[in-house]
C-alpha positions as a Markdown table, in Angstrom:
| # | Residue | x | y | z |
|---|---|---|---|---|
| 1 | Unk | 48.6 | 19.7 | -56.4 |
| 2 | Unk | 45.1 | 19.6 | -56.5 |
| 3 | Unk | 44.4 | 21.9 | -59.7 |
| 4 | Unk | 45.5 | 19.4 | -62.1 |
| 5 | Unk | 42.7 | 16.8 | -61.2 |
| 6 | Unk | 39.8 | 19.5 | -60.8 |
| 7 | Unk | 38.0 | 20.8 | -63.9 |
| 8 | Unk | 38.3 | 24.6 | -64.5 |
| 9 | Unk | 35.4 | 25.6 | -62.7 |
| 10 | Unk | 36.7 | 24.7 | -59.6 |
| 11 | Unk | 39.7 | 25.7 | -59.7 |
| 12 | Unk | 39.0 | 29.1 | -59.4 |
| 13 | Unk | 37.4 | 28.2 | -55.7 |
| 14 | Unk | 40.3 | 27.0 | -54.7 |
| 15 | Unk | 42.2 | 29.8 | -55.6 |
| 16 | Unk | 39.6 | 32.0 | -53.8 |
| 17 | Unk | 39.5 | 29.7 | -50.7 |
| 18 | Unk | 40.8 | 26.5 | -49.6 |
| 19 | Unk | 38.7 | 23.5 | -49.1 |
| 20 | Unk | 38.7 | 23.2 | -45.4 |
| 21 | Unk | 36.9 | 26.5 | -45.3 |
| 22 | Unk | 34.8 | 25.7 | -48.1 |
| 23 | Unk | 33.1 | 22.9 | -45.8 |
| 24 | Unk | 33.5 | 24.7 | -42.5 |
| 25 | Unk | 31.7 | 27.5 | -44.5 |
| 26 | Unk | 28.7 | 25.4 | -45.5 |
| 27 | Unk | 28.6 | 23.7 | -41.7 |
| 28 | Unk | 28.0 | 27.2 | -40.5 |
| 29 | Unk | 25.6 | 28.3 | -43.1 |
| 30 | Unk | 23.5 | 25.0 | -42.4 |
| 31 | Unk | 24.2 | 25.5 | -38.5 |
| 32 | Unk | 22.6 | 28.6 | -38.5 |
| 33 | Unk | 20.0 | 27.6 | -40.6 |
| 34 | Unk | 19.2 | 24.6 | -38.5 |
| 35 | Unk | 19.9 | 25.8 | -35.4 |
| 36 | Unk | 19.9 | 29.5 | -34.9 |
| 37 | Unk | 20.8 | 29.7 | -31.0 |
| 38 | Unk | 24.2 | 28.1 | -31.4 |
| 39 | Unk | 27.3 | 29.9 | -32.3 |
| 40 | Unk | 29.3 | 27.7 | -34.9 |
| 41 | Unk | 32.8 | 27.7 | -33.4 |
| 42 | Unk | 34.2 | 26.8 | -37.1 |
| 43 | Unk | 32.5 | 29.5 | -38.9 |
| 44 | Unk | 34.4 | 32.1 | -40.5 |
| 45 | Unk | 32.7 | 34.7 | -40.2 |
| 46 | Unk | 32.9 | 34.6 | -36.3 |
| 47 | Unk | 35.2 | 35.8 | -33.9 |
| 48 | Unk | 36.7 | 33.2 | -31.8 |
| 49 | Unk | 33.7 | 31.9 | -29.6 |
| 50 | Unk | 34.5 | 31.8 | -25.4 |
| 51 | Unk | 33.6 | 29.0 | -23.4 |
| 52 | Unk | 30.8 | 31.2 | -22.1 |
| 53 | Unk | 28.8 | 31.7 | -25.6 |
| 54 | Unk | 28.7 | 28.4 | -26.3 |
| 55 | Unk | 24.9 | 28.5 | -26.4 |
| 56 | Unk | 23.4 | 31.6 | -26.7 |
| 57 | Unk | 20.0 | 32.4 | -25.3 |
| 58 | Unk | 17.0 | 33.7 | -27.2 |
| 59 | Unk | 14.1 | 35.5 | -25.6 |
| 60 | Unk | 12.2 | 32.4 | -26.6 |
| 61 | Unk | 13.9 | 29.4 | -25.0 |
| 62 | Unk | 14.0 | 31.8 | -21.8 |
| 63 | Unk | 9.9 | 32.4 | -22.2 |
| 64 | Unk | 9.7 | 28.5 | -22.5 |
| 65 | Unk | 12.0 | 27.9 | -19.5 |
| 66 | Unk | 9.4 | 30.1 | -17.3 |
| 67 | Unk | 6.6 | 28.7 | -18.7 |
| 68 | Unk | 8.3 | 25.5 | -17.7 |
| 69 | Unk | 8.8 | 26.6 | -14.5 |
| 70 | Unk | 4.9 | 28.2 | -13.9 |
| 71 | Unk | 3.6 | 25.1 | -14.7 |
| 72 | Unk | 5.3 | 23.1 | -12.9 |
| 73 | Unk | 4.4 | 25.6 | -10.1 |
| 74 | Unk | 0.7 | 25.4 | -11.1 |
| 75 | Unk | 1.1 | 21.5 | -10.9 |
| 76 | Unk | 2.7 | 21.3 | -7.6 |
| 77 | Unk | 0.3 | 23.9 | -6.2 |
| 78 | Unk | -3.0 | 21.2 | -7.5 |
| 79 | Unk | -0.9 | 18.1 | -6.4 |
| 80 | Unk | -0.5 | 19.4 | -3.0 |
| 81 | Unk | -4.7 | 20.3 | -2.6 |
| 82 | Unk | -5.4 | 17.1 | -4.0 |
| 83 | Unk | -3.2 | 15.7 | -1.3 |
| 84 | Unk | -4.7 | 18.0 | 1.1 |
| 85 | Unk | -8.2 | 17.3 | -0.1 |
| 86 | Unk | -7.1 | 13.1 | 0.2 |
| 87 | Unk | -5.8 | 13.6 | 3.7 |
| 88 | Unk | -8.8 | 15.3 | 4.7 |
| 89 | Unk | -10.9 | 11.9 | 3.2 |
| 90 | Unk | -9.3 | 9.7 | 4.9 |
| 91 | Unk | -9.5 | 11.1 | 8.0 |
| 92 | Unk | -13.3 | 11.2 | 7.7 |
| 93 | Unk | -12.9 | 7.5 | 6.5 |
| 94 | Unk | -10.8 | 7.1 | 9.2 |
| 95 | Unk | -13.3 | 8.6 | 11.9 |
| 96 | Unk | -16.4 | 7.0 | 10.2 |
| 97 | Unk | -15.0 | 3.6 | 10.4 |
| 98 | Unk | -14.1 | 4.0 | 13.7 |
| 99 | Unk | -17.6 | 5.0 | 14.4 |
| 100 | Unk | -19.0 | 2.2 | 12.9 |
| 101 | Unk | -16.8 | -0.4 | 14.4 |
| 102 | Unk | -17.2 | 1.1 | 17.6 |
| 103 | Unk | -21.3 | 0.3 | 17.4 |
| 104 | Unk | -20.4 | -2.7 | 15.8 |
| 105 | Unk | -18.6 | -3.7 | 19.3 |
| 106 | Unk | -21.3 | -2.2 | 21.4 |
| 107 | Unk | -23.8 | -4.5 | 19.4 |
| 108 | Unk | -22.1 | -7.5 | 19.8 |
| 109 | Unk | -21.3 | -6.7 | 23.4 |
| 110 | Unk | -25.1 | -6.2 | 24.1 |
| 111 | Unk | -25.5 | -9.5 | 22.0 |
| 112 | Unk | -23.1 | -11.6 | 24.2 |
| 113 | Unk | -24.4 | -10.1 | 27.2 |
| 114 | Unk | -28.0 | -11.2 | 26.1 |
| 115 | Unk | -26.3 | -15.0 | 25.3 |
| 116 | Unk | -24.6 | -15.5 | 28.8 |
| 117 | Unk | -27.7 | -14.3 | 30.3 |
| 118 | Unk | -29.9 | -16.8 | 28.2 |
| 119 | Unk | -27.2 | -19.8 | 28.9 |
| 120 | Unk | -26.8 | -18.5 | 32.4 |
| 121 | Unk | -30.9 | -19.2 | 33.1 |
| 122 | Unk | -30.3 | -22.6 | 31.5 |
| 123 | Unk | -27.5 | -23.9 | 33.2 |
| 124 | Unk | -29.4 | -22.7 | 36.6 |
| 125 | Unk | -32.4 | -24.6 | 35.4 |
| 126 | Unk | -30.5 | -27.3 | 34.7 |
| 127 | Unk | -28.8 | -27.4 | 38.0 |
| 128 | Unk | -32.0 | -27.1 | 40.2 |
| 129 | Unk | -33.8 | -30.2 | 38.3 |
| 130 | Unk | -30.8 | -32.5 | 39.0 |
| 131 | Unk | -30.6 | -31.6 | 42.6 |
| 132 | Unk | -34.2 | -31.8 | 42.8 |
| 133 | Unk | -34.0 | -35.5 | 40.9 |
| 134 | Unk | -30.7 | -35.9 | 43.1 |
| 135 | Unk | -33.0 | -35.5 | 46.8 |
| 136 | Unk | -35.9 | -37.6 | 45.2 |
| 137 | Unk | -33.2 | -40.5 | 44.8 |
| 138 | Unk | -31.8 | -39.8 | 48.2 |
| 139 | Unk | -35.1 | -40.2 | 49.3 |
| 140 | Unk | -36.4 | -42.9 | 47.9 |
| 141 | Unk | -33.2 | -44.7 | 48.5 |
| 142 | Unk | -33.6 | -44.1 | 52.2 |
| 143 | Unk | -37.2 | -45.5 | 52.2 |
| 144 | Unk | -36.4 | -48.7 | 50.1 |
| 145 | Unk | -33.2 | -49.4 | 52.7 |
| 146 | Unk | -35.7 | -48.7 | 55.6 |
| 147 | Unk | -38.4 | -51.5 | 54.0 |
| 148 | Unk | -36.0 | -53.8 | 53.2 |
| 149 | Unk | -33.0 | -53.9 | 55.4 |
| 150 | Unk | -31.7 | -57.7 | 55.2 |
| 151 | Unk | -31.6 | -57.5 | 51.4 |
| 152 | Unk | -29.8 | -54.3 | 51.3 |
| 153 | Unk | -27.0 | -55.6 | 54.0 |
| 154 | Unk | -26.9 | -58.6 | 52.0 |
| 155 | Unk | -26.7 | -56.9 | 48.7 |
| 156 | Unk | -24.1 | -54.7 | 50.2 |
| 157 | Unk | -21.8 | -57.5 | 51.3 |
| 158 | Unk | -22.2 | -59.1 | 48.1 |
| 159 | Unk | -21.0 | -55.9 | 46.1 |
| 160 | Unk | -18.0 | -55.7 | 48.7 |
| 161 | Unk | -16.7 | -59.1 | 47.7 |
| 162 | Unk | -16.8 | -58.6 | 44.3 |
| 163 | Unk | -14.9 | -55.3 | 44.5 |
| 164 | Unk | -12.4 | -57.2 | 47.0 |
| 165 | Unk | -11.8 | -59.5 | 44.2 |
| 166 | Unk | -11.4 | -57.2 | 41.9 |
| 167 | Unk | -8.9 | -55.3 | 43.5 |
| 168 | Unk | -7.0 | -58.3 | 44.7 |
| 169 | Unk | -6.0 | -59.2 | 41.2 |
């Protein structure tokens, strides 16, 4: 059916193969040409490939696969002393700022002690002037009622009936 629509040439290919292996023919001639490690299951020229040759190994891919695999080593080896050598940072940032903030307490404890010290001298400064001003009242309260006792008694009642005013409203 197909010779009479091919020219001549071809029809001597088709008498030699048929077209279905003519293209599975150039798939595995450009398979292995592209890809050397894979067995072309629709090539010809091989047997029957089993499930387990579906990819066949070369020395190479298995010396990249190790290199891989050394590198990644080597990396995991340096990631875990940079880890080791952070660690070890922070704890000595760690321990120094512990130092630090532990004379950084001891100062301000010093400093507060020195302030209620200093406010402590004030306050009994303070103190002793007003009872001193407090006895020179008392005293020169107690000499003024002793001068003038009618006016005080008299001042006093007056004060009382204000107050009782006060209140009573």
């Amino acid at each position: 059916m197909y010779d009479k629509k091919l020219p001549p040439p071809y029809k001597s290919l088709l008498a030699i193969r048929p077209i279905g292996a003519r293209i599975r023919a150039h798939a595995s001639t450009a398979t292995n040409n592209f890809y050397p490690i894979m067995n072309d299951p629709h090539s010809t020229n091989s047997p029957t490939p089993s499930p387990e040759a579906g990819f066949a190994q070369a020395p190479a891919v298995n010396q990249a696969a190790q290199d891989l695999r050394s590198a990644a080593g080597e990396k995991i080896k340096d990631l875990t002393a940079q880890a080791a050598s952070l660690k070890d940072k922070a704890i000595e940032s760690a321990e120094h700022f512990r130092d630090v903030a532990s004379e950084k307490a001891r100062e301000a404890r010093a400093s507060a002690g020195e302030k209620a010290h200093h406010f402590k001298e004030i306050a009994e400064d303070q103190w002793s002037e007003t009872r001193e001003k407090a006895l020179e009242f008392h005293s020169t309260a107690e000499d003024y009622i002793r001068e003038h006792p009618t006016k005080c008694v008299l001042g006093a009642l007056g004060i009382g009936f204000l107050i009782g005013l006060i209140v009573r409203r």
